[in-house]
FIBA-827063 format. One record per residue (C-alpha): x negated, y negated, z; residue in one letter. Coordinates in steps of 0.25 Angstrom, whole numbers, plus 5000, padded with zeros to 4 digits. Each point is the difference from the previous one (the first is absolute). Example, Ala and Ser with C-alpha at 12.3 -4.5 7.8 and 13.67 -1.06 7.14 Angstrom:
REM FIBA-827063
495150185031a/499449864998s/
***
This chain:
REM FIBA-827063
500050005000x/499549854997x/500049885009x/500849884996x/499149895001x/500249855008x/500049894993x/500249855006x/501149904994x/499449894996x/500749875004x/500749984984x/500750145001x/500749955012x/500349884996x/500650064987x/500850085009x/500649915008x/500449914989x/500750124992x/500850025012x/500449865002x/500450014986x/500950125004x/500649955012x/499949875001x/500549995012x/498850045008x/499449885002x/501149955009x/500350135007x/498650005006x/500149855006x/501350055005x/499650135006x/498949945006x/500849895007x/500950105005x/498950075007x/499649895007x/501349965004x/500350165004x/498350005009x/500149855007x/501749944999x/500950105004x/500450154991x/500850024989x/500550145005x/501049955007x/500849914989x/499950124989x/501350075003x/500649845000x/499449974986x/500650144995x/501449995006x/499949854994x/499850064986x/500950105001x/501249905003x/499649934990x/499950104989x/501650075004x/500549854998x/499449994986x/500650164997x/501449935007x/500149914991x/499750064988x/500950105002x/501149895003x/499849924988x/500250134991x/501350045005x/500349865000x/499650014985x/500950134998x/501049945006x/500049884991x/499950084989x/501350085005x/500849875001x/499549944987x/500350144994x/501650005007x/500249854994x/499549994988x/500750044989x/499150104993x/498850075004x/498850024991x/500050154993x/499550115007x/499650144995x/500650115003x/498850124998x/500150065014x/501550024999x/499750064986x/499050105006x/501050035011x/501150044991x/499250094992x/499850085012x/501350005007x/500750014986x/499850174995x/500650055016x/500849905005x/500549894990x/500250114988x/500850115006x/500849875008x/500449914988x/500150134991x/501150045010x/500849875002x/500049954984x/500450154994x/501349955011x/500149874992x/499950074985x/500750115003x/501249915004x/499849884987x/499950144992x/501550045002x/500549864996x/499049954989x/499950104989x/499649984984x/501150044988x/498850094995x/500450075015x/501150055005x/499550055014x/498349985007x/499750075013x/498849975009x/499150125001x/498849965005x/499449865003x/498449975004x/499349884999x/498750034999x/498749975006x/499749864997x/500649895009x/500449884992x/498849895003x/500549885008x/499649855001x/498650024989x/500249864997x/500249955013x/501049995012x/500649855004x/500849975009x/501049885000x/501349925006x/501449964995x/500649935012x/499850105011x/500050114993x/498550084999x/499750064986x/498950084996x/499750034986x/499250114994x/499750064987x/500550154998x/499550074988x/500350165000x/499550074988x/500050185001x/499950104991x/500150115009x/501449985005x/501050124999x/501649964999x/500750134991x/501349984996x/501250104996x/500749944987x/501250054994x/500149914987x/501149984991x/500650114990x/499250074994x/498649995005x/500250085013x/499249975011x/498649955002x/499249965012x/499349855002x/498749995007x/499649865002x/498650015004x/499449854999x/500549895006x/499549844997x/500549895011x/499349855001x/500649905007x/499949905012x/500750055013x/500549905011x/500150045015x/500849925009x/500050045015x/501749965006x/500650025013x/498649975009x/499450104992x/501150125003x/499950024983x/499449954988x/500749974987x/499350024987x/500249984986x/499149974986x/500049854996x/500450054986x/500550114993x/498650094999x/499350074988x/500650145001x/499550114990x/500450165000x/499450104993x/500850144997x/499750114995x/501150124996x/500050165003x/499250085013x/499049905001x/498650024996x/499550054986x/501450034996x/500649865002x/500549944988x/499749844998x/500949915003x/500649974986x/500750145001x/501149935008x/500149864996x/500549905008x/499650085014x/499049925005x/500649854997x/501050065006x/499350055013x/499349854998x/501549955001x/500550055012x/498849975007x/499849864996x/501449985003x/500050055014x/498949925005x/500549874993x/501550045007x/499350025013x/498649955002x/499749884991x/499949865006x/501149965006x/500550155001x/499150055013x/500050145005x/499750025015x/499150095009x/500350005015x/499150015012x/500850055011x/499550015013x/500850145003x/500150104991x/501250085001x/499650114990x/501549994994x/500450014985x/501349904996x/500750064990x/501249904999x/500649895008x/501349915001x/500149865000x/500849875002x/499749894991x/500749875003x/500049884990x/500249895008x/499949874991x/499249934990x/499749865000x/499449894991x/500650084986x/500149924988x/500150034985x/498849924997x/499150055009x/500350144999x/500350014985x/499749874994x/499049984988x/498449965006x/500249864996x/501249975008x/499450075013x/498949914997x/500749895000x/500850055013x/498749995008x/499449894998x/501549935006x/500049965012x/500950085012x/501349894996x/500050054986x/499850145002x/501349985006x/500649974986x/499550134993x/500850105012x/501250064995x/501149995007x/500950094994x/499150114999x/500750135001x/499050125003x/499950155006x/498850075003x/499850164995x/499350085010x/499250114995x/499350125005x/499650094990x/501350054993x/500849955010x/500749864998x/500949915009x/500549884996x/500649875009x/501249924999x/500049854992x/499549895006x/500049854996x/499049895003x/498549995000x/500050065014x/500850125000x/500350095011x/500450154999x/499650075012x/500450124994x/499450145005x/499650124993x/499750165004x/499050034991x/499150124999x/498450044998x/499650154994x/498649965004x/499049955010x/500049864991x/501149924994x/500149874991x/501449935002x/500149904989x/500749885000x/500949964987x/500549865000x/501249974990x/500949884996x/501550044998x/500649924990x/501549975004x/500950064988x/498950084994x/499650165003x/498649974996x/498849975012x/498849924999x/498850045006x/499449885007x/498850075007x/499850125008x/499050045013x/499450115007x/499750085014x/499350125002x/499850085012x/499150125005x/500150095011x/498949995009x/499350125008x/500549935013x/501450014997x/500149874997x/500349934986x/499249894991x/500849914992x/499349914991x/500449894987x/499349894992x/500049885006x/500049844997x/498949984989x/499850174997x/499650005016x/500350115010x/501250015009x/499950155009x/500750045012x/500050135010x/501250035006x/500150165007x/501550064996x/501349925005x/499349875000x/500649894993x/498949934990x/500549864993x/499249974988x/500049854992x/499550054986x/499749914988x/500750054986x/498950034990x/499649914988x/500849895006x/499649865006x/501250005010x/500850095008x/499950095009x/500850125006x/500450035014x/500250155003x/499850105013x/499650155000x/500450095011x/499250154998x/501150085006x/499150125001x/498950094993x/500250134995x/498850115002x/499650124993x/500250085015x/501449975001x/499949885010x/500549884998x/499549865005x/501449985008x/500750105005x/501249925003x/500650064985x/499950145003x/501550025004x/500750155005x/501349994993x/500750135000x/500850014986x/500750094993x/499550114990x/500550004987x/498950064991x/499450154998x/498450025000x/499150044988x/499050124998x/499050005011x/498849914999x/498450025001x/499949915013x/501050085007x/500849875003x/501349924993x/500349874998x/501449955005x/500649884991x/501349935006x/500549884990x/500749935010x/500549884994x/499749884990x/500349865000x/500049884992x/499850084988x/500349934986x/501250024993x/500050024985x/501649964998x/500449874999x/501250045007x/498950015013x/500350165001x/498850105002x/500150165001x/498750035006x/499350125001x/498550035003x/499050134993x/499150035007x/498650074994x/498950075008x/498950064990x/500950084992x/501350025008x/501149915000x/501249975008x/501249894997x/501049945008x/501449984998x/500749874996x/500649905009x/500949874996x/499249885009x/498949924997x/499550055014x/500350145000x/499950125010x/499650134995x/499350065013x/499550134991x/499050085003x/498950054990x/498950115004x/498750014991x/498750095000x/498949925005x/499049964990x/498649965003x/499149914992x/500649875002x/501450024994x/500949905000x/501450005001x/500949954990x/501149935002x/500949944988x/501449935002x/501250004988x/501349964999x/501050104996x/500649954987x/501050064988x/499049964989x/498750035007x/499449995014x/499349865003x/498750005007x/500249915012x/498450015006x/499150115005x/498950025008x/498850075006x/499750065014x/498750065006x/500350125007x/498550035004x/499750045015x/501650005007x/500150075012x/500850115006x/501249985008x/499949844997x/501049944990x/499549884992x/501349904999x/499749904990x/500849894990x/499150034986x/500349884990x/500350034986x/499049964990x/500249934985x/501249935006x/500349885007x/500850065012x/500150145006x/499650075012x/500250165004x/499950055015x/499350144999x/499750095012x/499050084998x/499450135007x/499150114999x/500350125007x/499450145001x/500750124992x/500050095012x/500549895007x/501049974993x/500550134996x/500150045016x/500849875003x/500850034988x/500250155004x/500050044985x/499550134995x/499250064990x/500550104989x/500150125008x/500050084986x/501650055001x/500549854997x/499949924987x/500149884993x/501449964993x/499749894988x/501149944994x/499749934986x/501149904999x/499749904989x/499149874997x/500049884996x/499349894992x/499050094994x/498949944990x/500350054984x/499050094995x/500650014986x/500049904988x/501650005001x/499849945014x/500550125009x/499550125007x/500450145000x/499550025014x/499850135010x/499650025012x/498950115005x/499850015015x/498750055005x/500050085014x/498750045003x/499850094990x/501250034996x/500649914988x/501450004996x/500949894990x/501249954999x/500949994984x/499749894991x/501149894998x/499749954986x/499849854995x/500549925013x/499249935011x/500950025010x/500050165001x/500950075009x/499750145003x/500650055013x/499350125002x/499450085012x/498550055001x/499550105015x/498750035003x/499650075011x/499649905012x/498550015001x/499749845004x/499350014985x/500049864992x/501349984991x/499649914988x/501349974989x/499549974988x/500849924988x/499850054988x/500449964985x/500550124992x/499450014987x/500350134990x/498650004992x/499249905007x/499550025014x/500849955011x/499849845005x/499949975016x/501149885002x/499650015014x/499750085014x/500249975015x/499850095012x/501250045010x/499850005014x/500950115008x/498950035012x/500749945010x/501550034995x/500850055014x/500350144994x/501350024993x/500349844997x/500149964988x/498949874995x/500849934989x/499249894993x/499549924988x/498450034998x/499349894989x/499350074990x/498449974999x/499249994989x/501149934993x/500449845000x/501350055004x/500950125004x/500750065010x/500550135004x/501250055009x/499850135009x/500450085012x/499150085007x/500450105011x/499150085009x/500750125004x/499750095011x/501150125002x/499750045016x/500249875009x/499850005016x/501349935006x/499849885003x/500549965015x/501149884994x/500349975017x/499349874997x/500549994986x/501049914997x/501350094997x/500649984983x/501249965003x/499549895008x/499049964991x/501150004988x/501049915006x/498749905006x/499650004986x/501549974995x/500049895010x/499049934996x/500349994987x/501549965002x/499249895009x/499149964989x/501149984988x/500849915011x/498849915002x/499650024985x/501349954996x/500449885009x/498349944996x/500450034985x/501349895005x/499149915005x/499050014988x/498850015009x/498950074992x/498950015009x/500650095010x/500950094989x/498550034996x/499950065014x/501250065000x/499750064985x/498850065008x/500750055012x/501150094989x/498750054995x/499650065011x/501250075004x/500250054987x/498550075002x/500550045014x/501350074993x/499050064990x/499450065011x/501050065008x/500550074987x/498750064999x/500050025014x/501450084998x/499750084988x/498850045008x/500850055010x/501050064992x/498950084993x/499450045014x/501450055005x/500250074987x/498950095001x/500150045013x/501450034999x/499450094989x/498750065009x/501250035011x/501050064989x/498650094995x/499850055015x/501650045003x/500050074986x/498750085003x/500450035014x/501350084998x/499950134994x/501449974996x/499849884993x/498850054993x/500750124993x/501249924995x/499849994986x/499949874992x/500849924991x/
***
């Protein structure tokens, strides 16, 4: 190993060296005065140990003071932002890549499968009430949107103020190719059937979101009708698919009903809304019922609402004295209340201020509504109306059991209210496209109907117990029935000009269908009862009133009721007003009731194998013409099970009469009647068919009644149906009432009816000889029914007569050897 070697500094190294570290810190030279001073102050004045924890607690202070207020003046700086932000009346643009990037990943699991689920809904619904000439009927069978999530706010997000309303604005531009939406088509005579895939979609557009109600819901809507492109292909999708020429016409079609949706429902000023309930009752509103009130209107004019833009012009720039001038005192309006077909319509009033008050039952078959409001002048001496302007409220049931109502206010603003069911809601709402007048109305949610059979008030439910006056049908899948009363009617239209109406109500549930009889009042009483199968799948009931008339029935209104979720032993009274007319209500009771249930209350018995079934064919009437010569040479063949029997053929009428008998052996099998037109060398043409319900027949009593043909616009048949058992327990009749009683009680009444009908028809008082009218009815059915009851009796006595005859004869040898006659 080597020695390092010592070598002396000489005296210009170190001064080098010291001047390059001045040069580098060039606070030496003061720090070594300083230290030194310090040191002699620490060896000869007094120590500085003593005074360090002073000088770091100092510094400490003052360095938290400076953090302090640093931080103040930033949330002082946010907090000026936030109310610079809340007044001023845009904010600058604001891009919108996070949310992107969020969607993209909540989009394949959650948003997909949850919008996939809720639009097929919506399509499936517009599907059975928009369809193309080129096709006659479209089903829904499979709907997936795809994996891309449409891109929102790429050009930026603003937010901005009208008044006190809060508007946020932001591109939305959705663009797949991977959607899935397969449609089932039957198309037009004779090209068959094809299915529809629409697999690309192309939406751009700017959304608007305005936050109502505290921030309970949000209302949004496009600012103008949006770019809307669809791509379709034809046949099982794939390489088979055909282009979209084969079928011309589809996709502008498809374009069509899209486009005109969202401009009917969620272009400015039209707004959709999105609650944001604070409970969430997990319930599914199915239908609804509602009483709309049109109050009064004020500040109408002919100018303002209906004038030319020059002359509104000139209307505005007036002062308040001659805006006096332009109201039009003898102005005579009404207003039209409309919820989807269903239309009510108010008395005349005059002046530029009327005032109705009038009130309207009114009915939802969904968890939303629109009620429209039509605003008419009636010109004396005239049968012609003219439309002045019109207005609109929508609602929403809301996950709280509540209810969101919301309109287009002053300047296209927002008017929204929240009211839970029997809350009384009063809205002021502008008429559309006019610079004046405005329209007083109030809404009153009576109740929400759920998918679970609950109701949101169950103050309707009522336990009438009324009569039975119907039989039941072939047993249904869900083991349950659903039991119809028509109760009664009122206010319904009358198409004479004599003011007469014979009403009478059908009835049709899926297939089945069921009619009442006629009656001579504007508010009649039919109190029948109608048993269906239940149905699922969201099968209404369908209700349609005529008037009974020589030369053809006229149609009086219809409607529609929800009979999803009712529940057992609950009967649902309710007044259902008749759609496509201006007045009509009918007060149904419904109820659904379990088949063993019912049959155990009922004490009905099955086929047992030694009865059966007596049909008898009598005639019918009204039938359609299926020859050229305009008649029919109709037959009937029944259909028991399996077996099939038919009737003769009565040739060229339409009113056949064929009074005939058909047995088959009681079995509780399905009995079908089929109408037939004979023909001798072409097949046979169906003029009609209809199921006859016997299930719940008493045994031995005879159903007499008139079943409307299906299938058909028209046609009835006349039949009497008998289940007969030949072995009878004896009834205990101790509690009965005896028949000669019954006969003369009977008698009585009607001898007391003809006095009091006789003495009204002398003091011409027409309301209550409709009553009356009514009350001979009913004893004429309760006579009916004690005939029955006495050829039922007769019958019973007959044969045991006959059994006790059989058992005398076989007893005595004597008897037995005589020979016969």
């Amino acid at each position: 190993m080597g020695r390092w070697k010592k070598r002396a500094l000489s005296f210009d190294e170190v001064v080098e060296y010291v001047n390059r570290i001045i040069q580098e810190m060039p606070l030496i030279p003061f720090l070594i005065p300083l230290l030194l001073i310090a040191w002699a102050i620490e060896r000869w004045v007094f120590s500085f140990t003593n005074w360090v924890p002073l000088i770091v607690a100092v510094w400490a202070t003052m360095q938290y003071g400076t953090n302090q207020q640093r931080i103040l003046v930033e949330d002082l700086n946010k907090k000026w932002k936030r109310v610079i932000q809340n007044t001023s009346a845009i904010t600058p643009l604001e891009h919108c890549e996070w949310l992107n990037r969020l969607l993209m990943e909540i989009w394949p699991n959650f948003m997909n499968p949850k919008l996939s689920k809720r639009f097929s809904s919506i399509v499936e619904k517009r599907l059975k009430h928009r369809k193309s000439r080129l096709i006659e009927k479209i089903e829904l069978l499979g709907f997936s949107l795809g994996s891309n999530p449409p891109s929102l706010g790429l050009q930026g997000t603003s937010w901005s103020t009208s008044g006190d309303q809060k508007i946020m604005q932001l591109g939305f531009d959705w663009d797949t190719t991977d959607m899935s939406i397969l449609l089932h088509a039957k198309l037009a005579k004779p090209m068959g059937t094809a299915r529809i895939i629409i697999n690309n979609l192309h939406i751009k557009g700017d959304l608007l979101l305005m936050p109502v109600l505290e921030g309970k819901a949000i209302l949004y809507s496009f600012v103008s009708t949006p770019e809307v492109r669809i791509g379709v292909a034809f046949g099982s999708g794939g390489s088979q698919s055909l282009p979209a020429t084969a079928l011309p016409g589809v996709s502008s079609w498809l374009v069509k009903i899209f486009t005109d949706t969202l401009v009917k429902t969620m272009v400015e000023p039209r707004r959709r809304c999105y609650s944001l309930p604070a409970v969430d009752l997990r319930k599914k509103a199915v239908g609804g019922s509602i009483y709309v009130t049109v109050i009064s209107a004020s500040k109408l004019s002919r100018s303002y609402l209906r004038g030319n833009s020059v002359r509104r012009q000139q209307n505005s720039s007036t002062n308040g004295t001659l805006e006096e001038l332009h109201i039009d005192k003898d102005l005579q309006t009404f207003v039209e209340v409309e919820l989807e077909e269903l239309t009510r319509r108010t008395d005349v009033r005059l002046g530029s201020s009327p005032t109705w008050n009038s009130t309207f039952n009114m009915v939802l078959h969904e968890e939303t509504g629109t009620i429209r409001f039509h605003l008419y002048e009636s010109t004396p001496n005239s049968v012609k109306y003219d439309f002045l302007a019109s207005c609109e409220i929508k609602m929403k049931y809301v996950a709280d059991d509540s209810t969101t109502f919301w309109a287009i206010g002053p300047d296209s603003g927002v008017i929204a209210k929240h009211a839970f069911c029997g809350t009384e809601v009063e809205m002021v709402i502008p008429f559309e496209g006019a610079q004046s007048g405005e329209l007083t109305v109030r809404l009153v949610l009576r109740e929400w109907q759920f998918s679970d059979g609950s109701h949101s008030l169950n103050s309707y439910h009522l336990s009438l117990n009324q009569s039975i006056n119907g039989t039941s049908t072939v047993l249904a899948s869900t083991g349950r029935k659903i039991n119809i009363t028509v109760v009664e009617g009122k206010d319904l239209i009358a198409k004479e000009k004599s003011g007469k109406c014979d009403p009478y109500v059908k009835l049709q549930y899926g297939k089945a269908l069921q009619k009442t009889k006629s009656t001579h009042a504007l508010n009649p009483i039919w109190n029948q009862k109608f048993e269906f199968d239940e149905i699922g799948g969201d099968e209404y009931l369908k209700i349609k009133c005529y008037n009974e008339d020589t030369f053809g029935d006229d149609h009086i209104g219809c409607a529609r009721v929800n009979l999803e979720g009712l529940v057992e032993g609950s009967i649902w009274d309710a007044w259902v007003p008749l759609e496509k007319v201006n007045s009509g209500e009918l007060r149904l009771q419904i109820e659904a009731v379990r088949v063993d249930d019912f049959e155990g209350s009922r004490g009905s018995t099955t086929g047992s194998g030694s009865g059966w079934i007596e049909l008898v064919l009598i005639e019918a009437k009204d039938l359609v013409a299926a020859d050229l010569r305009g008649t029919s040479d109709p037959y009937v063949r029944a259909q028991y099970g399996n077996l099939k029997k038919r009737t003769k053929v009565v040739y060229k009428t339409l009113n056949p009469q064929w009074n005939q008998t058909l047995e088959f052996p009681d079995d509780g099998s399905p009995l079908v009647l089929y109408v037939k037109d004979h023909n001798d060398l072409l097949p046979t043409t169906s003029i009609g068919d209809c199921v006859v319900e016997y299930q719940r027949l008493p045994p031995n009593q005879r159903s007499d009644k008139w079943i409307p043909l299906q299938g058909v616009k028209r046609g009835e048949i006349h039949i009497q149906i008998t289940r007969r058992v030949p072995e009878l327990q004896k009834k205990s009749s101790l509690d009965s009432e005896p028949s000669i009683t019954r006969a003369h009680r009977i008698s009585g009444q009607m001898k007391q009816t003809l006095v009091k009908f006789q003495s009204l028809i002398e003091d011409g008082n027409l309301e209550e000889l409709s009553a009356a009218l009514s009350e001979i009815e009913s004893i004429e059915d309760m006579q009916e029914e004690y005939m029955i009851q006495l050829e039922t009796e007769q019958m019973l006595l007959i044969n045991k007569i006959t059994e006790l005859g059989q058992e005398v004869f076989s007893s005595s040898p004597s008897l037995s050897r005589m020979p016969s006659d």
